[in-house]
N, C-alpha and C positions, 0 to 999 in steps of 0.2 A: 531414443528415449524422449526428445524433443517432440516427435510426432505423436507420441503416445499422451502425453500428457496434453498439448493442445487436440487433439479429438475425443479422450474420455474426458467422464467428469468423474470427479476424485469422492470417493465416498469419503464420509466420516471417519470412518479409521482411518484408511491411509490419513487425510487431514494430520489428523490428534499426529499419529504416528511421526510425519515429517517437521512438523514444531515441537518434538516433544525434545528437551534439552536446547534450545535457545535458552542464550542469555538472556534473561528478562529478572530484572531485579533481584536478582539471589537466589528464586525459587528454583533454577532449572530447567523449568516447565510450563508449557503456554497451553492454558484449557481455554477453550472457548464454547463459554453454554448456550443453550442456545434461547438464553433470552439476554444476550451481552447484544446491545443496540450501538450503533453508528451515531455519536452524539451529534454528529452534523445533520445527519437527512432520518437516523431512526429506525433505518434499515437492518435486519436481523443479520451479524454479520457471518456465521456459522454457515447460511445460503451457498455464501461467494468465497471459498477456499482459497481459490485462483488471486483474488484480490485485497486479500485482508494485512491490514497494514497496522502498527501498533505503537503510541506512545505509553513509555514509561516513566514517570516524575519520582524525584528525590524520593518522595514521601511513600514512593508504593502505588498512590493512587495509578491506576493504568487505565488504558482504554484503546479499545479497538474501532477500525472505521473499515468500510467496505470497499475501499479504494486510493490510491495513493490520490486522489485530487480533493477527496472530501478529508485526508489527514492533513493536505495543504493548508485548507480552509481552513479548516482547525487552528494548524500554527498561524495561520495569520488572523486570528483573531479570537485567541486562549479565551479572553477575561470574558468572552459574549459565552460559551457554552461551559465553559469551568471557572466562575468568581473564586476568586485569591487565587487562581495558578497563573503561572504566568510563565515565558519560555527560557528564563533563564532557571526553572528550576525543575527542566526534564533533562533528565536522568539519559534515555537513550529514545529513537526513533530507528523502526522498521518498517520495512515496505516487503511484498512478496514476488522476489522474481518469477519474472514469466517462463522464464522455460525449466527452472528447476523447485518452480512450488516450496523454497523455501524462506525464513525470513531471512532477511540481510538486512546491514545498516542502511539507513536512507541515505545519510549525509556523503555515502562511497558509492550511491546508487548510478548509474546511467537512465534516465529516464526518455523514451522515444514519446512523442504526442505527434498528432494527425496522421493516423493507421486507420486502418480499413476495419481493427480490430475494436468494437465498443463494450465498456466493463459494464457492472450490474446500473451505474449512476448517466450512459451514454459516454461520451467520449473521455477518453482518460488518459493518463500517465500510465506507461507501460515498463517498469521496473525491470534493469536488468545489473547483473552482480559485474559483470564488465563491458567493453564498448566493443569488442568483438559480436558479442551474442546480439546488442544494442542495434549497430551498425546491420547484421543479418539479420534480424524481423523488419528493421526498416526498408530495408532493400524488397523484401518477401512481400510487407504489408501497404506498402506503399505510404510510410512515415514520411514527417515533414523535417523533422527535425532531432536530433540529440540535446537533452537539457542534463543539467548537474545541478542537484541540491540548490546550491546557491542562484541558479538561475531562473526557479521559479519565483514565477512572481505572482499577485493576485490579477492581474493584466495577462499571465497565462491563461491561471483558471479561469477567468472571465471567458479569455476567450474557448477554451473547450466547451462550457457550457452554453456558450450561444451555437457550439454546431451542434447540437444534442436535441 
């Protein structure tokens, strides 16, 4: 299944299909239209299935980004792209694992950086739901590292984007 999913690309349905019932604020249901933009870079995020990463706040307000590096950017600096939100008043964050194209929590994520592997934004965080799956794309892609939620930092992203 691993392999089928890294060498196809996932149509539409499928997409809709494998986020459809995520927890996401009460609705159920994760639609992504396809004029829903990446508030960091503007990127149409419906493109990149593979990569689409989602915060949800108290209020409902939601928002999707095209990569778990540009959601980083995002939480590190709410007030510049969303005035009056702030991250004490989101609700939940998800990131899309890479081998099972689904969302998962961020904050339980495994995330690999310095792969061979580049998202739609150049080098990226590669989201996985455990350190098994984590550990084997590193080994395959030739990552540099394992990171956890908490250990990113904007000194990460900084640096992903200077290899890009």
């Amino acid at each position: 299944m691993r392999a089928l999913f890294q060498s196809a690309r996932l149509p539409a349905l499928i997409f809709l299909l494998c986020f459809a019932g995520a927890s996401q604020g009460g609705d159920g249901e994760v639609t992504i239209k396809k004029t829903d933009r990446c508030p960091v870079c503007g990127m149409f995020v419906y493109k990149y299935p593979k990569w689409v990463a989602r915060i949800v706040f108290q209020s409902g307000d939601a928002f999707f980004y095209d990569g778990a590096k540009d959601m980083f950017k995002y939480v590190f600096d709410i007030a510049k792209y969303t005035p009056g939100q702030s991250a004490e008043k989101i609700q939940s964050i998800f990131v899309t694992d890479y081998y099972e194209v689904e969302l998962i929590d961020a904050k339980t994520a495994f995330y690999v950086i310095g792969s061979d592997v580049l998202g739609p934004m150049g080098h990226e965080l590669l989201p996985f739901k455990d350190q098994e799956a984590a550990q084997e794309f590193l080994e395959d892609h030739k990552g540099k590292t394992i990171l956890r939620f908490q250990d990113v930092t904007p000194a990460v992203i900084e640096s992903l984007d200077r290899r890009s």
